[in-house]
C-alpha atoms as a printed R data frame, in Angstrom:
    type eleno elety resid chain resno       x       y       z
1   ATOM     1    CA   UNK     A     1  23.731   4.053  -3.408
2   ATOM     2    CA   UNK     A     2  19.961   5.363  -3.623
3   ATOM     3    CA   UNK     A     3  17.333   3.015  -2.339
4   ATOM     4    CA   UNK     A     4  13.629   2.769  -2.740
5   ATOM     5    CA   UNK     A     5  11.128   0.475  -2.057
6   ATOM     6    CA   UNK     A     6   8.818  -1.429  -4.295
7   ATOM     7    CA   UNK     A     7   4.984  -2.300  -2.712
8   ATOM     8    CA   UNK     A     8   1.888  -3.786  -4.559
9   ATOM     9    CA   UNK     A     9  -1.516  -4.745  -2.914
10  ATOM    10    CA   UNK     A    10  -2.201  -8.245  -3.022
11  ATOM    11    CA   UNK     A    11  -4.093 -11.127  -1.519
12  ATOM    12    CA   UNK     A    12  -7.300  -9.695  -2.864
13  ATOM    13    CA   UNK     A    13  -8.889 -12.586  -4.411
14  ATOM    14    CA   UNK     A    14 -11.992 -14.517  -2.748
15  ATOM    15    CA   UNK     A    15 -12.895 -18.034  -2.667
16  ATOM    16    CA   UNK     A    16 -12.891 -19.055  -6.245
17  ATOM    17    CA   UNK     A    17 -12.831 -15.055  -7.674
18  ATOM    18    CA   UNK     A    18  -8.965 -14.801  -8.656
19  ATOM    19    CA   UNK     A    19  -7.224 -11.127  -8.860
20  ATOM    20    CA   UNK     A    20  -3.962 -10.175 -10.052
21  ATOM    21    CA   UNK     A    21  -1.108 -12.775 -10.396
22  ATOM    22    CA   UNK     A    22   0.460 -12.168  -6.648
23  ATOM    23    CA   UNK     A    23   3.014 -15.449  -7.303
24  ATOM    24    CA   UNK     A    24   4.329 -13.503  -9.963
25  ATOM    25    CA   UNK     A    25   4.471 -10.189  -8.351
26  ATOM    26    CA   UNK     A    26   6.177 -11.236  -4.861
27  ATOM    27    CA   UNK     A    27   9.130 -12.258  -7.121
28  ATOM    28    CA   UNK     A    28   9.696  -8.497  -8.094
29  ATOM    29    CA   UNK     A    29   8.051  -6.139  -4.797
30  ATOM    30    CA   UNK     A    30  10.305  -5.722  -1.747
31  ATOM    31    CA   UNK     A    31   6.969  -5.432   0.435
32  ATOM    32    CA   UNK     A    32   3.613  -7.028  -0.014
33  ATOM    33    CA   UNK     A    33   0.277  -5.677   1.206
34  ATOM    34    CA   UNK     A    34  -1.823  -7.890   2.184
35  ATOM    35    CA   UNK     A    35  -5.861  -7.695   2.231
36  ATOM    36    CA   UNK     A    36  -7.230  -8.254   5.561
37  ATOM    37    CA   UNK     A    37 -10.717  -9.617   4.799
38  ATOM    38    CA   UNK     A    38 -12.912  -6.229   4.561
39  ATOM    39    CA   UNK     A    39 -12.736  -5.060   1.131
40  ATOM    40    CA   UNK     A    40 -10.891  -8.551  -0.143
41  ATOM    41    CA   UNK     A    41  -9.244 -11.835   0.413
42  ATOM    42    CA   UNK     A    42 -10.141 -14.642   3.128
43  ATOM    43    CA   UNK     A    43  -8.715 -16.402   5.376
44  ATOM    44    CA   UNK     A    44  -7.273 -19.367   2.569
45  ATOM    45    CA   UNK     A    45  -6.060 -16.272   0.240
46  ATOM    46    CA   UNK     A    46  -4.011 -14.126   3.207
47  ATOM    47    CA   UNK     A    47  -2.406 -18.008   4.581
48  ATOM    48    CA   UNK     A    48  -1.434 -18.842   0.912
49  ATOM    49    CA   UNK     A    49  -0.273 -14.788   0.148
50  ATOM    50    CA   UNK     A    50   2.027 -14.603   3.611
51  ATOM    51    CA   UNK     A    51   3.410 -17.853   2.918
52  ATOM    52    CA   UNK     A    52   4.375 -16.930  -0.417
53  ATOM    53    CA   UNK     A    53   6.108 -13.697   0.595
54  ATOM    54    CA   UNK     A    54   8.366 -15.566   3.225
55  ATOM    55    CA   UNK     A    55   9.254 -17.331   0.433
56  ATOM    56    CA   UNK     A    56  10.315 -14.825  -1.463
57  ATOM    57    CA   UNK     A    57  11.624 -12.614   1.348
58  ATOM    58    CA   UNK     A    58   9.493  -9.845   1.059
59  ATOM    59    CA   UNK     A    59   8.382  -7.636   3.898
60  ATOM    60    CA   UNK     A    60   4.664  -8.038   4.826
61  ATOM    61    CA   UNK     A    61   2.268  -5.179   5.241
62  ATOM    62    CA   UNK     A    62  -1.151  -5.158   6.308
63  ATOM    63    CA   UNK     A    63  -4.029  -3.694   3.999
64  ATOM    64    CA   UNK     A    64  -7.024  -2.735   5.951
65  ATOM    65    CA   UNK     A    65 -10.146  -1.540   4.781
66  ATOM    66    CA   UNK     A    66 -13.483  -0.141   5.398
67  ATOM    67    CA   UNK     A    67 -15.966  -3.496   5.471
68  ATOM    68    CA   UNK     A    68 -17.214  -3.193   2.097
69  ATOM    69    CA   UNK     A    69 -16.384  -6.690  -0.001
70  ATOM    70    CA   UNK     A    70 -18.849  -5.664  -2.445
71  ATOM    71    CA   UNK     A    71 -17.324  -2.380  -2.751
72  ATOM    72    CA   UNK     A    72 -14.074  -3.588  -2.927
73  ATOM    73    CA   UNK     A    73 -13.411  -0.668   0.070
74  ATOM    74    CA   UNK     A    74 -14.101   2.102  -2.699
75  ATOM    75    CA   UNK     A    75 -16.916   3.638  -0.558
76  ATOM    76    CA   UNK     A    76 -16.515   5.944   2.134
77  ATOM    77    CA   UNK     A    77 -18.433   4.295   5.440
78  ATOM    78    CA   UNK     A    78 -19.147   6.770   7.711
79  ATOM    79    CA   UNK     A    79 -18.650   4.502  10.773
80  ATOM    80    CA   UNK     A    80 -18.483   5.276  14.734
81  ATOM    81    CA   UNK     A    81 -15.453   5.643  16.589
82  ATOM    82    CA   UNK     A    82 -16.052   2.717  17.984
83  ATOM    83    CA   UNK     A    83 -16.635   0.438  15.454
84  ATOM    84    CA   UNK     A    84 -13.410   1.707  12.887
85  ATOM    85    CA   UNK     A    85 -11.207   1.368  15.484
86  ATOM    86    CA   UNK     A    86 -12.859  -2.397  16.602
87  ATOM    87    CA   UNK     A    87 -13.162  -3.199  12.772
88  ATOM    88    CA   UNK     A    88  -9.084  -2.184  12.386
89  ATOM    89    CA   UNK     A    89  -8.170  -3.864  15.328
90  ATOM    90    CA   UNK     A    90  -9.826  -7.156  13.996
91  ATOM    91    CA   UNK     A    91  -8.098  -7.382  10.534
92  ATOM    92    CA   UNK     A    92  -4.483  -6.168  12.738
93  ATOM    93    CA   UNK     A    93  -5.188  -9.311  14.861
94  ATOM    94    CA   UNK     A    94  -5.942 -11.410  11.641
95  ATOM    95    CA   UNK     A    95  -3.374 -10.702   9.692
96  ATOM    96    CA   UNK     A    96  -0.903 -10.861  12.426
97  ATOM    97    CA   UNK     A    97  -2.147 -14.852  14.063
98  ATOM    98    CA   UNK     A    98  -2.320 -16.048  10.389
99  ATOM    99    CA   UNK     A    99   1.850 -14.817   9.459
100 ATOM   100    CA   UNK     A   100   2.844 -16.121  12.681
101 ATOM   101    CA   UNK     A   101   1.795 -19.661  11.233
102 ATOM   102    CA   UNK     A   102   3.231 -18.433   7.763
103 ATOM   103    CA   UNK     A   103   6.165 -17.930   9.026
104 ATOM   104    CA   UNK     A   104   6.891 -14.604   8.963
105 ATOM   105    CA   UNK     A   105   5.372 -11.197  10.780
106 ATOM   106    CA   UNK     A   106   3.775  -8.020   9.883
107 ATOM   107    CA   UNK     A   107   5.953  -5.120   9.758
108 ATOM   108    CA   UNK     A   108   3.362  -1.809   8.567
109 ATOM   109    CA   UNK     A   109   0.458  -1.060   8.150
110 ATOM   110    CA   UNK     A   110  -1.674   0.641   4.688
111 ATOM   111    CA   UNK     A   111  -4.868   1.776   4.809
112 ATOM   112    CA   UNK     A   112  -5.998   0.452   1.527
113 ATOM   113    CA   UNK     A   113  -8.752   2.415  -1.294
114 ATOM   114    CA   UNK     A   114 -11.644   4.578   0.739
115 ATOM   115    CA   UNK     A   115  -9.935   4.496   3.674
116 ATOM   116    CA   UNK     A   116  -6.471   5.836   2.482
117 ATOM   117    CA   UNK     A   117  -7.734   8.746   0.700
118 ATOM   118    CA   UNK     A   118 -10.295  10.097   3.512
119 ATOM   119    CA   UNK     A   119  -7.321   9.818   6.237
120 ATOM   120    CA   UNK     A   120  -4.988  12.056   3.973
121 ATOM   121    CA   UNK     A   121  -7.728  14.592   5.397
122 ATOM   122    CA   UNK     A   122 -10.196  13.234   8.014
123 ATOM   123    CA   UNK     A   123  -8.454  13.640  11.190
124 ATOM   124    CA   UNK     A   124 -11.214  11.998  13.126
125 ATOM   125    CA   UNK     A   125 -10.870   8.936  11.292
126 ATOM   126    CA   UNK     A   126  -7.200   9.112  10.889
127 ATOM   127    CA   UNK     A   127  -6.998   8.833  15.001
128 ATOM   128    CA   UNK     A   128  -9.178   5.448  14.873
129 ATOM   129    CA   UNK     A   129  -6.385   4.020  12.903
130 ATOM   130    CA   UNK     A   130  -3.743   5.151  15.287
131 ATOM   131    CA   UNK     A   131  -5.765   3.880  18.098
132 ATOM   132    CA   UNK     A   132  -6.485   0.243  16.693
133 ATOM   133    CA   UNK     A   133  -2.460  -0.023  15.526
134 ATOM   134    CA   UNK     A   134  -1.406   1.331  19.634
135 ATOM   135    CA   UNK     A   135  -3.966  -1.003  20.999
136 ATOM   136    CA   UNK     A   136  -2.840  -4.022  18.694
137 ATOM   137    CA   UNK     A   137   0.602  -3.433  17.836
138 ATOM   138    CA   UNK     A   138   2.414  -0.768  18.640
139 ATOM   139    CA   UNK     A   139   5.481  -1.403  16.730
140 ATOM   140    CA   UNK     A   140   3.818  -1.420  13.130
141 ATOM   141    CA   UNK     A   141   4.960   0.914  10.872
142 ATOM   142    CA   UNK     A   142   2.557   3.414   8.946
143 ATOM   143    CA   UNK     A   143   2.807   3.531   5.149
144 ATOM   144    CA   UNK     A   144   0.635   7.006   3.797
145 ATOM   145    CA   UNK     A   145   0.815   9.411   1.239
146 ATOM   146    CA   UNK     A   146   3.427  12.735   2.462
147 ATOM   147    CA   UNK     A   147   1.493  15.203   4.572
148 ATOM   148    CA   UNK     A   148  -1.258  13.520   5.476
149 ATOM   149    CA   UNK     A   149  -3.063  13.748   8.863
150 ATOM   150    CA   UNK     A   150  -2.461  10.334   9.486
151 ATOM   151    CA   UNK     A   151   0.622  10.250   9.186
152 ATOM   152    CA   UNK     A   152   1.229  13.335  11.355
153 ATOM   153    CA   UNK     A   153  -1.314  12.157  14.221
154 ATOM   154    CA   UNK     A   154   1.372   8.653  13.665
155 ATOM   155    CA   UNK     A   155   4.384  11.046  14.337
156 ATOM   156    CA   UNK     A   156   2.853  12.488  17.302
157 ATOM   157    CA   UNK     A   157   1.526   8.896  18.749
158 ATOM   158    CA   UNK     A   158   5.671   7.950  18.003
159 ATOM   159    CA   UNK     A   159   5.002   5.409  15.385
160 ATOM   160    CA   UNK     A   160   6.854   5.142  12.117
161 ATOM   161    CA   UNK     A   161   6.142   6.796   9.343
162 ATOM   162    CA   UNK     A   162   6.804   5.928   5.763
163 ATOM   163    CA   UNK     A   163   5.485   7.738   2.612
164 ATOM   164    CA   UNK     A   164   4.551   6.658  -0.282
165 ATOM   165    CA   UNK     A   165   4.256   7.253  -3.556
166 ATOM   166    CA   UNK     A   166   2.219   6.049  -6.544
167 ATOM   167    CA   UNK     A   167   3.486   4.596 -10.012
168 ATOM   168    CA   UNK     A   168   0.503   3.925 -11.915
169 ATOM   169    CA   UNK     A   169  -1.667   6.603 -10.402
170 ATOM   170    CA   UNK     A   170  -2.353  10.141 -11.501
171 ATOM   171    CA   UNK     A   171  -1.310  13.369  -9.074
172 ATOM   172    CA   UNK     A   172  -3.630  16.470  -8.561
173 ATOM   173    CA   UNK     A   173  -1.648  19.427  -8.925
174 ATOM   174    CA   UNK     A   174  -1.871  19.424  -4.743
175 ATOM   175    CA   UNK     A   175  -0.304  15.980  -4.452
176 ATOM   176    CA   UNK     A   176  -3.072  14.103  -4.195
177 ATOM   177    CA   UNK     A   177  -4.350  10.935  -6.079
178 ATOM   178    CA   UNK     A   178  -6.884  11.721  -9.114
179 ATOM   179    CA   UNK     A   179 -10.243  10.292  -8.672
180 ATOM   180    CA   UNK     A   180 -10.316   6.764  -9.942
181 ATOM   181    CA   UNK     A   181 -14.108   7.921 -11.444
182 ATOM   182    CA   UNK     A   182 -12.087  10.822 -12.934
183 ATOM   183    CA   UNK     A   183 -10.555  10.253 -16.896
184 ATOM   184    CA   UNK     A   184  -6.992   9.409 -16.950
185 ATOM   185    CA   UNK     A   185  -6.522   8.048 -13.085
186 ATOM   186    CA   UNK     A   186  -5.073   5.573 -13.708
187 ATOM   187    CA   UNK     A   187  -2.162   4.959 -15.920
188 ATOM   188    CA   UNK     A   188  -1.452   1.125 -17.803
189 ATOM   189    CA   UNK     A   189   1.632   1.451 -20.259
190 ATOM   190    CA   UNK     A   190   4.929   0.061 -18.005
191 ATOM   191    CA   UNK     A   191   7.157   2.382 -20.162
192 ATOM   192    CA   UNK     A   192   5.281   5.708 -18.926
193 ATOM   193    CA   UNK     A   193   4.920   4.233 -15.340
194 ATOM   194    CA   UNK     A   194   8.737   3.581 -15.333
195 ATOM   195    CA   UNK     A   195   9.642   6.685 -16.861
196 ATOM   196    CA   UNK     A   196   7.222   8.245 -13.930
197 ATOM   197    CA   UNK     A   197   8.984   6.145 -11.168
198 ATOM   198    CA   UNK     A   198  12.903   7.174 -12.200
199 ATOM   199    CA   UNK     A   199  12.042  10.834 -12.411
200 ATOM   200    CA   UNK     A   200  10.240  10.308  -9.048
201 ATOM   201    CA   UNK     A   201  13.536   8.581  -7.330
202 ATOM   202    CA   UNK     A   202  16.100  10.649  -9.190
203 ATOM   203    CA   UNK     A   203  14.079  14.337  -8.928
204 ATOM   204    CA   UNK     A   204  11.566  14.114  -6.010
205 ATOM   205    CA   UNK     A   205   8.920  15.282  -8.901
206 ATOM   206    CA   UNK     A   206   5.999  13.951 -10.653
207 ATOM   207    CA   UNK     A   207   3.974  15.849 -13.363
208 ATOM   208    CA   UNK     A   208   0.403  15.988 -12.095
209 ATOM   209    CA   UNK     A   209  -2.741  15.598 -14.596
210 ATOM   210    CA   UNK     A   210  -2.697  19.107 -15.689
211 ATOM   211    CA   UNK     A   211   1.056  19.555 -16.232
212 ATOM   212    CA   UNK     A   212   2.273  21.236 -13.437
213 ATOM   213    CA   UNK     A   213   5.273  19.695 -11.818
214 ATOM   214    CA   UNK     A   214   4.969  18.493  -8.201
215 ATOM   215    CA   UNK     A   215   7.582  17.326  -5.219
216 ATOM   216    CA   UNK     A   216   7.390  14.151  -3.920
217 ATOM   217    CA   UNK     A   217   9.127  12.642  -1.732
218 ATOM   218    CA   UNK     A   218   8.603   8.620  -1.003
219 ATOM   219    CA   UNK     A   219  10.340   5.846   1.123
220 ATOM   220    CA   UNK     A   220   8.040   3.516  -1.241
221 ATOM   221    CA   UNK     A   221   6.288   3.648  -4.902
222 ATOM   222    CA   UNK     A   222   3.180   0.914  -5.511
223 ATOM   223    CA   UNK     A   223   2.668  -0.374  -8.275
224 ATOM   224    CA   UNK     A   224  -1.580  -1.817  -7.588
225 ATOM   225    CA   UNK     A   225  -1.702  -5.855  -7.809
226 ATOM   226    CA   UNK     A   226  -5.269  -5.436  -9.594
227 ATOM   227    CA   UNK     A   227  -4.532  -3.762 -13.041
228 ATOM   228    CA   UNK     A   228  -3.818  -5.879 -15.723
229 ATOM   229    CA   UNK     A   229  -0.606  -5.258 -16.686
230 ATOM   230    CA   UNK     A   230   0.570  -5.425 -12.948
231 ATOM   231    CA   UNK     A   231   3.356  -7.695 -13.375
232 ATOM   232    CA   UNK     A   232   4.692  -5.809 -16.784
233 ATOM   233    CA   UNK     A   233   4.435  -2.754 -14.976
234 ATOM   234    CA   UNK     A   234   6.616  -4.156 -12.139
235 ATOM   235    CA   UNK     A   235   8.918  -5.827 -13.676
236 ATOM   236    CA   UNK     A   236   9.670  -2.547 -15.810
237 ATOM   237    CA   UNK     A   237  10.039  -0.333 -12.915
238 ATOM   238    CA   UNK     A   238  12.906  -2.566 -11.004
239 ATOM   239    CA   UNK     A   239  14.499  -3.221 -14.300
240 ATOM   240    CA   UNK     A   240  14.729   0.912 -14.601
241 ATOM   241    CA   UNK     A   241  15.953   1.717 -11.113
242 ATOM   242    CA   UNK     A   242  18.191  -0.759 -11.062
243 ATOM   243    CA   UNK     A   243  19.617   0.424 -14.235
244 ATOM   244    CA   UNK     A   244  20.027   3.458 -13.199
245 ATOM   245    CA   UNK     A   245  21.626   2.541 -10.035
246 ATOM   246    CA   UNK     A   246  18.997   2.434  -7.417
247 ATOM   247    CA   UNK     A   247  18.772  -0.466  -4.788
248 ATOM   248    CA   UNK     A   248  15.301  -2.117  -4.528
249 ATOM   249    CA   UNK     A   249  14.508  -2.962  -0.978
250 ATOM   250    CA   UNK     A   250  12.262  -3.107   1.336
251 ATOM   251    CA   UNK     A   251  11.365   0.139   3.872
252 ATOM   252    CA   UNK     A   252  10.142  -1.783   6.774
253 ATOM   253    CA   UNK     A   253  11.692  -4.637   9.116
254 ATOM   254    CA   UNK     A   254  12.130  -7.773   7.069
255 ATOM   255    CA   UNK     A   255  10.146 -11.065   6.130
256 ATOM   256    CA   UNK     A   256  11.285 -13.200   8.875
C-alpha cells in the first residue's frame, strides 16, 4: 500500500502572540516541526508543542531558522560560518534537552522560511547546516526540497535524506517554490490543495504557476501551520489519500 507523510510547521507562537491551531493540527500530521526560538516560538511554546505531539504520536522535527523573530526568518542573513553553524547548533541543542523532558526525541531536521530556500542553492550555507547537525546529532534526519545542495552535501556527510514536497505552495516551472512576495504563492482552498496532493502521490507531478507539468518526487507533503485554513486544509488532504488508498505516516523514527 502507498505511503506518504503528512508535516506542518508549528510551535510558532510567542508569549501571548498565538499562531495557527497546532492542538488541532497534531491530531491529523504524522510529523510536527517544531520552531526552535529564531524566527518563532519560546521556550513555554516548544515544551507545550513536544508534549502535545507525544501525545498524539507524531514524529518530531526540528525547525531552525535564521535569528530573525521580527522577520519571522523571511530574510536572508548573510551570517559567518561561524556564527550559522553556532546559531544551528544552539536551537539543535534546544529543541533536543526540552523533548527529552517532553517525553519524546527529535528525529529530523527542516530548515524553516529564508533558510530553506537559500540552501536549495547556497552550498556554503548548506555545509553550516551539515556541520551544526554532525557536531550535535549525527543521527537526525534531513527533510529538503529534491535536488537541493543540502540535501546532496547530507548524502555525502551519510545523513538521511528525505524530500519534501509542498501542498499549499506554488512550483516554478524548475521545481522550486514561488516567491511568497510573488501573486498566487500561496494557495488557501483545501479542495485544490487536496486535489494537488493526490496527483502529487499518485503521478509524481505537480502543475507549476505557468502550466507546465513538473516531477516530483516526496517522502513528505506540508501543509504550513500559519495559513488560516491550516486545519481545513489538513484534514482534507488525509481524508483524500486515505480514500484513495494511501497510508499516512510518518517518514522519520517515531514519537517515543
Amino acid at each position: 500500500m502507498p505511503a506518504i507523510d503528512l508535516n506542518s510547521d508549528m510551535g510558532e507562537s510567542f508569549g501571548r502572540w498565538t499562531l495557527g491551531d497546532d492542538e488541532s493540527l497534531l491530531t491529523v500530521v504524522s510529523s510536527a516541526n517544531i520552531a526552535c526560538g529564531f524566527h518563532a516560538g519560546d521556550p513555554a511554546v516548544m515544551v507545550r508543542t513536544l508534549r502535545n505531539a507525544a501525545e498524539n504520536g507524531v514524529t518530531v522535527g526540528a525547525h531552525v531558522s535564521y535569528r530573525d523573530l521580527a522577520g519571522f526568518g523571511r530574510r536572508y542573513v548573510d551570517e559567518s560560518d561561524e556564527d550559522l553553524t553556532a546559531d544551528i547548533m544552539y536551537q539543535l541543542a534546544a529543541i533536543e534537552g526540552l523533548a527529552t523532558a517532553a517525553g519524546t526525541h527529535v528525529s529530523y531536521v527542516k530548515p524553516h522560511g529564508a533558510l530553506y530556500n537559500r540552501i536549495v542553492t547556497d552550498e556554503r550555507q548548506a555545509a553550516c547546516v551539515i556541520r551544526a547537525m554532525q557536531m550535535v546529532d549525527a543521527s537526525l534526519g534531513l527533510l529538503t526540497l529534491p535536488g537541493s545542495a543540502v540535501g546532496r552535501l547530507a548524502e555525502q556527510a551519510g545523513l538521511p535524506v528525505y524530500r519534501e514536497a509542498f501542498a499549499d505552495r506554488a512550483y516554478t516551472p524548475s521545481g522550486t517554490l514561488v516567491s511568497r512576495r510573488e501573486p498566487g504563492a500561496v494557495i488557501a482552498d483545501p479542495t485544490v490543495v487536496a486535489d494537488r496532493v493526490a496527483r502529487m502521490v499518485s503521478d509524481g507531478t505537480v502543475e507549476a504557476i505557468d502550466g507546465t507539468v513538473v516531477p516530483i518526487t516526496a517522502d513528505s507533503v506540508c501543509v504550513h501551520g500559519d495559513s488560516p485554513a491550516a486545519v481545513a486544509m489538513a484534514k482534507a488532504v488525509r481524508e483524500r489519500l486515505e480514500a484513495g488508498g494511501v497510508t499516512v505516516r510518518p517518514f522519520a523514527g517515531h514519537a517515543s
